[in-house]
N, C-alpha and C positions, 0 to 999 in steps of 0.2 A: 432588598437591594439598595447599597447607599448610595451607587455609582454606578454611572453607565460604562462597559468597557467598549469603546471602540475598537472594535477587535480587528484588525486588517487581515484578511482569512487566512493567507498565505506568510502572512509576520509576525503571528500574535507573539511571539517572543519579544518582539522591544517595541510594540505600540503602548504609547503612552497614555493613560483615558481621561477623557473629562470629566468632570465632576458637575454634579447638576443637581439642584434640589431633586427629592423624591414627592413622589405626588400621596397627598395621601387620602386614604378612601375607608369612610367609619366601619369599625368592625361589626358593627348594625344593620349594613348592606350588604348583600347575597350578590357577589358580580357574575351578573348573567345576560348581560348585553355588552357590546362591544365600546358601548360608549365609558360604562366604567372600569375601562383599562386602563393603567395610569400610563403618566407620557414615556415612563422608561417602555413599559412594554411594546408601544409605536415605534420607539427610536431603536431597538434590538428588531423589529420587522421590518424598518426600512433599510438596516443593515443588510438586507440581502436582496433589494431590489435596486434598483436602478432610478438613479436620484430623481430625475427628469419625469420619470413615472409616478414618483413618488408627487412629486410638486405638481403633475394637471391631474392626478388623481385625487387628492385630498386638500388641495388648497379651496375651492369652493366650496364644500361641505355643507362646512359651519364655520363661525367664530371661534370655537375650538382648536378644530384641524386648524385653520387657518393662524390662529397665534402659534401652535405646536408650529407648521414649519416653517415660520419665519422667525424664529426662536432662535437663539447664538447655539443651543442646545445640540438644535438638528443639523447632522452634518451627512450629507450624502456622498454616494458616490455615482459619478460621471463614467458612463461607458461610448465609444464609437465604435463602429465597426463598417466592414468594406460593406458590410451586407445588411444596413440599417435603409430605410425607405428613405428619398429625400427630405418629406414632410416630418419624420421622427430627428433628421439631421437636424433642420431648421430647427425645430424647438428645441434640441438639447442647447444649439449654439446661443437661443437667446436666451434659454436659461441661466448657461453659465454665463454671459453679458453680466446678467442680473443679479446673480447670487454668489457671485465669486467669493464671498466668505463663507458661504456655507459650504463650499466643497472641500472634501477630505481625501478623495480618491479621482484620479483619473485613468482609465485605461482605454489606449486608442491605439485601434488597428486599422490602418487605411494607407494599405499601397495606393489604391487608384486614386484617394481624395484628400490626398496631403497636402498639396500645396493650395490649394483650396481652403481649406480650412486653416492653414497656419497664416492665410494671409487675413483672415478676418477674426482672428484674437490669438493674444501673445502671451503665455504662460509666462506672469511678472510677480512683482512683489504683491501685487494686488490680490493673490491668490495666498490670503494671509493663513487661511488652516489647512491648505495642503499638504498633506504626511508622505502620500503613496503617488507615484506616476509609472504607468506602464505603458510603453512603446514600442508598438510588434509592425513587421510589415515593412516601412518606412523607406526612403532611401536617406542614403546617408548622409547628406549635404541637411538634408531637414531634420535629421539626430541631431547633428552637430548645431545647427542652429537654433534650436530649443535645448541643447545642453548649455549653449552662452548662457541661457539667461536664467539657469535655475540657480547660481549662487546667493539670486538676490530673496529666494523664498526661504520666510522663517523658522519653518517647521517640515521642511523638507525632508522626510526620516528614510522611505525606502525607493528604492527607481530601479527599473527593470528594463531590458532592449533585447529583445526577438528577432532573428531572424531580418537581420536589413537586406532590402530589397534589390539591393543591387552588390550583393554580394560581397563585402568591405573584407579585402585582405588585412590590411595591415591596423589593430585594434589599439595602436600605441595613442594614439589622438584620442577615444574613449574617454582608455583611463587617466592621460591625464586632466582631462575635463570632467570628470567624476570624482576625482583625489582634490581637485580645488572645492566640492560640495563642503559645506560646514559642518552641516547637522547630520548626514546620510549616517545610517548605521547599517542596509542591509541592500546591495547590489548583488544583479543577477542579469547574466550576458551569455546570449543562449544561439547558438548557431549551426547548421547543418553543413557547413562549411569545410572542407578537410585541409588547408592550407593558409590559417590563419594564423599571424604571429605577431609578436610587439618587438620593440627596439628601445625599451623605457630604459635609463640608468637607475641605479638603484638611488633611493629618496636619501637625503640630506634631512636634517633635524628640524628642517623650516616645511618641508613638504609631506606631513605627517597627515594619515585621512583619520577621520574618525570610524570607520567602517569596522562593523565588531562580525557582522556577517555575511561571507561572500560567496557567492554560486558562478563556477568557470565552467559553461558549458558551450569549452572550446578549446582546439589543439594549439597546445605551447609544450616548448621544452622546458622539463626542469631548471634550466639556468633561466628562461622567460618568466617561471612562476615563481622563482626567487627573486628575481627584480621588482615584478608586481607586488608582491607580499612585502616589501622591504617599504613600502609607503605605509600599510597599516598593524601598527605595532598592536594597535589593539583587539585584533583578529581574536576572535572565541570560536567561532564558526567556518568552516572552510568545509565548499564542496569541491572537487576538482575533478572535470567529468574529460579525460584525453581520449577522444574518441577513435583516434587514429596510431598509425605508428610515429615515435618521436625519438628523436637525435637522442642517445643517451650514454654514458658512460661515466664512471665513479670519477673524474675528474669536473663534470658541468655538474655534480650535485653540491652546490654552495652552501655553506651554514643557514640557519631559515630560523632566526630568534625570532620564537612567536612564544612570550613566556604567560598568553594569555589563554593559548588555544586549548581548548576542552574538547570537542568535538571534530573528527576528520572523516571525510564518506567521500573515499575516491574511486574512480575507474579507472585502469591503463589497460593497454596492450600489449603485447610481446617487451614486457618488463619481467626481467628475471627475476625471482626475488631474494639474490643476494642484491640487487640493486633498489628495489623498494625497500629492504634494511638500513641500505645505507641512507637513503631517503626520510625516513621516521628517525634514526638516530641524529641524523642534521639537525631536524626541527628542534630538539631541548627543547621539547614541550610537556605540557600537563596534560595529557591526552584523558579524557575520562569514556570517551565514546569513540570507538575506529569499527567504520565499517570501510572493508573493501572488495570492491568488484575487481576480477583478471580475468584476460584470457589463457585457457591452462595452457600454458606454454612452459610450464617449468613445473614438477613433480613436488616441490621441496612447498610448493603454498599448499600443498594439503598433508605436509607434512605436521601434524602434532607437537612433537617434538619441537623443532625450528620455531612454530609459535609460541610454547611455552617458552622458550628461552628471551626470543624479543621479549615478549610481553613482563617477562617478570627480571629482564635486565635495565630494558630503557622506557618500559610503558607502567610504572609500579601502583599508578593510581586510577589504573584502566577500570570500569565498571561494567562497560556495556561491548561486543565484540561480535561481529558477525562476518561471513569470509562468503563468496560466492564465486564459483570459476565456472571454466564454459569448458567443453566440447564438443567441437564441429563433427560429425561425423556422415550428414547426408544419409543417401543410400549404402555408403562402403562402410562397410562394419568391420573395416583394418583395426587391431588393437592398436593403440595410440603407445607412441616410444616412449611418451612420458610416464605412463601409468609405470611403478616399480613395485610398490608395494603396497597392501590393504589400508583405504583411509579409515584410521583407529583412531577416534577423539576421545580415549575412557580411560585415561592417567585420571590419578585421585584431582590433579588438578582443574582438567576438566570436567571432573564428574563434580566438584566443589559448585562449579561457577554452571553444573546443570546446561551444558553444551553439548549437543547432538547431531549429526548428518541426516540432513534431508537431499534428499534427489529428486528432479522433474528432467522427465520426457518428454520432450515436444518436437515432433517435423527433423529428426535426423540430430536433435541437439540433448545434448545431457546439462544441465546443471546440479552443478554440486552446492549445494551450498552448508555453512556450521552456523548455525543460533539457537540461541536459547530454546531451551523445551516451552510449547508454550502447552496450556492447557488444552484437553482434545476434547474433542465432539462429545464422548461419553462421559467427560467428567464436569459436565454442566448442571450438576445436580447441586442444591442449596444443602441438602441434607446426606449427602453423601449415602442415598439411596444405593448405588453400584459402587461395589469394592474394588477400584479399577488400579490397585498401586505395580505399576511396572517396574522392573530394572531399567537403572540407565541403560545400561548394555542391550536393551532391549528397547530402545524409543527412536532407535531410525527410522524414516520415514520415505516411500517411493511417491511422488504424483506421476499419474501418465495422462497425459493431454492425447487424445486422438483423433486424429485430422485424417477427413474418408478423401478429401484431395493429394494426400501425401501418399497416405499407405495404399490406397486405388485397391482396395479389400484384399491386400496381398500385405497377412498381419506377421508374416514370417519374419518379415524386417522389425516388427518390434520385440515376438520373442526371442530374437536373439541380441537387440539390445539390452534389455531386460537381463539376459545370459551375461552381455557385458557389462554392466553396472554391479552386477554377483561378484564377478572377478575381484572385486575390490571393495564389497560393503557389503553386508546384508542386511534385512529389512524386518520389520515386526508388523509395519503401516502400510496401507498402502489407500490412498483416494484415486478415483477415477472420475471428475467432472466430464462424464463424456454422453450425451441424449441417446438412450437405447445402445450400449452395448451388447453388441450379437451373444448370448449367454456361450458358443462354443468356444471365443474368442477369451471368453473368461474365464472359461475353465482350464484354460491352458496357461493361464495368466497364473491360477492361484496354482495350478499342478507345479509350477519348477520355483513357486514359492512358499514352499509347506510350511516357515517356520512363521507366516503370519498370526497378528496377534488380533489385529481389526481390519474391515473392510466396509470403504465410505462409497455406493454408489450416485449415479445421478438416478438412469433408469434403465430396464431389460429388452433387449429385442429377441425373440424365440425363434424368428423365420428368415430375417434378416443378417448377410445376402444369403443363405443356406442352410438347411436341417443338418441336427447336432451328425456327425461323425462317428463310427461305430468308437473310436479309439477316446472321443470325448465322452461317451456313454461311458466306458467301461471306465474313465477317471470317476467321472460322476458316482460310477455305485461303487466306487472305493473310498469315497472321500471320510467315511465313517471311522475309518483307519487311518485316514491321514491328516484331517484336518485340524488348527490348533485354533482356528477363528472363535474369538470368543463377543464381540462386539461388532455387531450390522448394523447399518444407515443406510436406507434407501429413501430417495429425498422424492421420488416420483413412484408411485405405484401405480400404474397403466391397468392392469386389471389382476386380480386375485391370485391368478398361478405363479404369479411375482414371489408372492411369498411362498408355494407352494417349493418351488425353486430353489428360493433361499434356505428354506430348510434342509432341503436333501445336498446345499453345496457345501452349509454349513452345520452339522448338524450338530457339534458341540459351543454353538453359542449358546452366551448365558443372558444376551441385551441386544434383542432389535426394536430398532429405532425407526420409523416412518411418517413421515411429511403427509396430512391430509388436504388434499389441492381439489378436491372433487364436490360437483353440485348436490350430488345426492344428499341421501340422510346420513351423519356420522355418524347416529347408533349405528345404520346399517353397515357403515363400514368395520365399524369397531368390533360389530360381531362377526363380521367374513372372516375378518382377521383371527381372532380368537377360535374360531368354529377351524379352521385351518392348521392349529399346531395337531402336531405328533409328537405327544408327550410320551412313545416309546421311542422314537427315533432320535428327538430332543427332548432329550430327559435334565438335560442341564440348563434348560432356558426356563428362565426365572424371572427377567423383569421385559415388560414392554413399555415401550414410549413413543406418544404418539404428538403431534408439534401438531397447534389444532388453532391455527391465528384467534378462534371467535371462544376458546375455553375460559369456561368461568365456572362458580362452584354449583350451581343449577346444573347444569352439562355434567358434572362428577355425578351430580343425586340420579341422573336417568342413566347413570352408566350401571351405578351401584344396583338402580333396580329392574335394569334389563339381565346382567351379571346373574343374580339371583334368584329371578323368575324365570331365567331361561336354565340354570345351572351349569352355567358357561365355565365358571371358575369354582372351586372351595378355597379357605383360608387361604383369602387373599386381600391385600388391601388396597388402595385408589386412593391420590394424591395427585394437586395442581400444583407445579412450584411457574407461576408466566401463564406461559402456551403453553407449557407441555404438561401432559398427564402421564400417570407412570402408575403401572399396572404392576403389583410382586404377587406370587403367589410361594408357599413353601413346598 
């Protein structure tokens, strides 16, 4: 390491770093006490504490500690909060008195004790390495009066305002108190508010910000956020989070020269999207990154088509793409007006750029979303142990989130969401994050999803709220004929019949996968498990893996010779790639 990066956790894109001699320590010494850590390793662990803590913890030590943090080196960072002890208050404030050049960050949250504290020190020039300021909580009159005074700090890079206290309609005083900042490169204005708007005129050549990246998480209309955007030209970065409904029509969408910007991740609302086109055509920009969140209010954003055409009319240097819509649907499982036709993202063009429909379930809500394939659970292998190559056409994905306060064990309402998410996609995938799934509720689940490919559990319930149904049995001992599952993960195995189970739901897998969380002995488990298949039933399962946090290559050697003394396996081999151990036999 030649250099410390001060990394500001949430900006590391345009934090600047210091440079610092490196300490060095003879290659003749074995470091195995803490004292021979060099200073860089100190100053990357005090990167994650809190300064204050950092200076009465280690300042008396030694003459060591004690040079390290009085060092131009060492730069901390300063936190407040509403819910800090008085006596922790005091020391941080005479702290900072004290070491006002050592601080790099400050983030303070204190509705109740703002003017308290702003009246006993003034965020001045005197606060010569400050980068970062974050201010949540606050009312407004004390935003405003700690925004006078930060033009005069040198290195003032990022600042941030939360939720003001008393509610600030009208945000046009903000930004022009943050567009006068010199050095700012990365603001973020973040509120729960639903009636928030500005009155700015659009910037003149003398009122230019330097701001490269900006987070709006707040309702303006499109003619609002082209006046804002018109003060910095040199935008790279834009989040634009409209959380409400807003005034709009193809006449308020104003030209938006931002011939800098790379990156866009918006959310709107009942935005059609002929009107978010005309939106991205305004901008004339370099777009290399667009992610956007909608409410599905309009049919034509999961329209395929329609994106390929944006995308390769006005976005031609686009890289990265991802698209997520909602719908609401509660308890009434009314087909929605919008839905018109099947979401197909499988043109050569999309299958190029490796683009695929995922879907989650949650509490009455569907989201759609389109991104990239990413890699899956079973192909975490170094050596390409499992031969797992699927079709695009084949790498949908369903999540089902399930909530026992929503559905009140009345699961009829999800399979027939489930029935509606069919109507217009089908699936290969399917995870269920959900503790103890009742097994009849999931046999019902995979029953009107035969064409799956993989199934990601958490864990099983066999009694809970009620025993299997004659109609869930008679799925169960057909699933030998109908099941296509070739890939299981069970991340909690609660006791043995887990897998018993899993075999007879799945009986043409070829890779189950299980999470060892249990005190017991892991030979002992490793053999329940094995002593448990039905190599007539599953005849096609060939590899295990077993995710075993404490595996090492000792742990392989008493596998190998439990395996062979007990004649658990023949021609088979055993392999650690991490955690996991992966069991093939022929």
């Amino acid at each position: 390491m030649n250099q410390i990066k001060r990394d500001l956790r949430f900006n590391r894109f345009y934090y600047q770093p210091a440079i610092c001699p490196q300490d060095k320590i003879g290659t003749d010494v074995q470091t195995t006490l803490i004292e021979n850590l060099s200073n860089e390793i100190f100053y990357m662990i005090f990167d994650y504490l809190d300064g204050c803590h950092v200076y009465h913890a280690f300042l008396n030590l030694n003459e060591r500690f004690q040079q390290l943090i009085k060092s131009s080196c060492c730069l901390l960072k300063i936190r407040f909060h509403a819910l800090s002890k008085k006596k922790h208050m005091n020391k941080s404030k005479q702290f900072i008195v004290l070491n006002k050049q050592q601080i790099f960050s400050i983030h303070m949250w204190l509705p109740s004790r703002t003017d308290q504290l702003c009246a006993e020190f003034t965020i001045n020039s005197t606060f010569s390495r400050l980068e970062s300021l974050v201010l949540g909580g606050m009312p407004s009159d004390q935003i405003m009066s700690l925004l006078i005074e930060l033009p005069c700090l040198p290195r003032l890079f990022s600042l941030s305002i939360h939720d003001i206290k008393d509610h600030l309609k009208d945000l046009t005083d903000i930004y022009q108190m943050v567009f006068t900042l010199p050095l700012l490169k990365y603001f973020k204005y973040t509120t729960n508010d639903v009636d928030t708007s500005t009155s700015l005129l659009s910037a003149t050549h003398k009122q230019f910000s330097t701001i490269e990246h900006m987070v709006m998480r707040h309702c303006c209309t499109f003619e609002q956020l082209s006046s804002i955007i018109s003060y910095t030209p040199q935008l790279r970065r834009l989040d634009f989070s409209d959380t409400y409904n807003i005034a709009l029509s193809y006449e308020t969408i104003l030209p938006l020269p931002l011939p800098n910007l790379t990156y866009l991740r918006i959310r709107v609302h009942h935005l059609l999207f002929d009107e978010f086109e005309t939106f991205i055509r305004a901008m004339n920009s370099k777009l290399k990154v667009l992610c956007v969140c909608a409410d599905y209010k309009d049919s034509s954003y999961l329209d395929s088509d329609q994106w390929e055409e944006l995308i390769i009319k006005y976005l031609p240097k686009l890289k990265k793409f991802s698209l997520e819509t909602y719908v609401h649907l509660g308890r009434s499982l009314n087909p929605s007006p919008y839905i018109e036709e099947p979401i197909q993202f499988n043109s050569s063009f999309w299958i190029e750029r490796q683009m695929i429909v995922n879907t989650r379930i949650e509490d009455g809500l569907i989201m759609y979303s389109i991104q990239p394939l990413k890699k899956r659970w079973y192909e975490d292998t170094q050596d390409k142990i499992i031969n797992s190559s699927v079709k695009h056409s084949q790498s949908n994905q369903v999540i089902l989130h399930i909530n026992d306060m929503f559905y009140k064990d009345n699961y009829e309402v999800l399979i027939e969401m489930i029935h509606y998410v069919l109507s217009v996609s089908l699936f290969y995938h399917v995870e269920i994050p959900y503790d103890r799934i009742f097994i009849g509720l999931l046999i019902q689940i995979l029953d009107i999803l035969p064409q799956l490919i993989s199934l990601k559990l958490l864990s099983l319930s066999f009694n809970k709220p009620r025993k299997l149904s004659s109609k869930e049995i008679d799925i169960l001992s057909s699933r030998k004929n109908t099941s296509q599952i070739k890939y299981v993960y069970l991340e909690k195995m609660i006791k043995i019949e887990d897998i018993d189970f899993l075999m007879k739901l799945c009986p043409s897998m070829v890779y189950l996968r299980i999470d060892y969380a249990y005190k017991n002995n892991v030979e002992s488990f490793v053999r329940n498990i094995l002593k448990k298949i039905d190599y007539k039933l599953n005849e096609d399962l060939r590899v295990l893996c077993f995710h075993i946090p404490t595996a090492d290559n000792e742990m392989i050697k008493k596998f190998e010779n439990m395996i062979d003394s007990e004649k658990l396996l023949v021609n088979y081999t055993i392999q650690r790639d991490g955690e996991n151990i992966y069991l093939q036999w022929k």
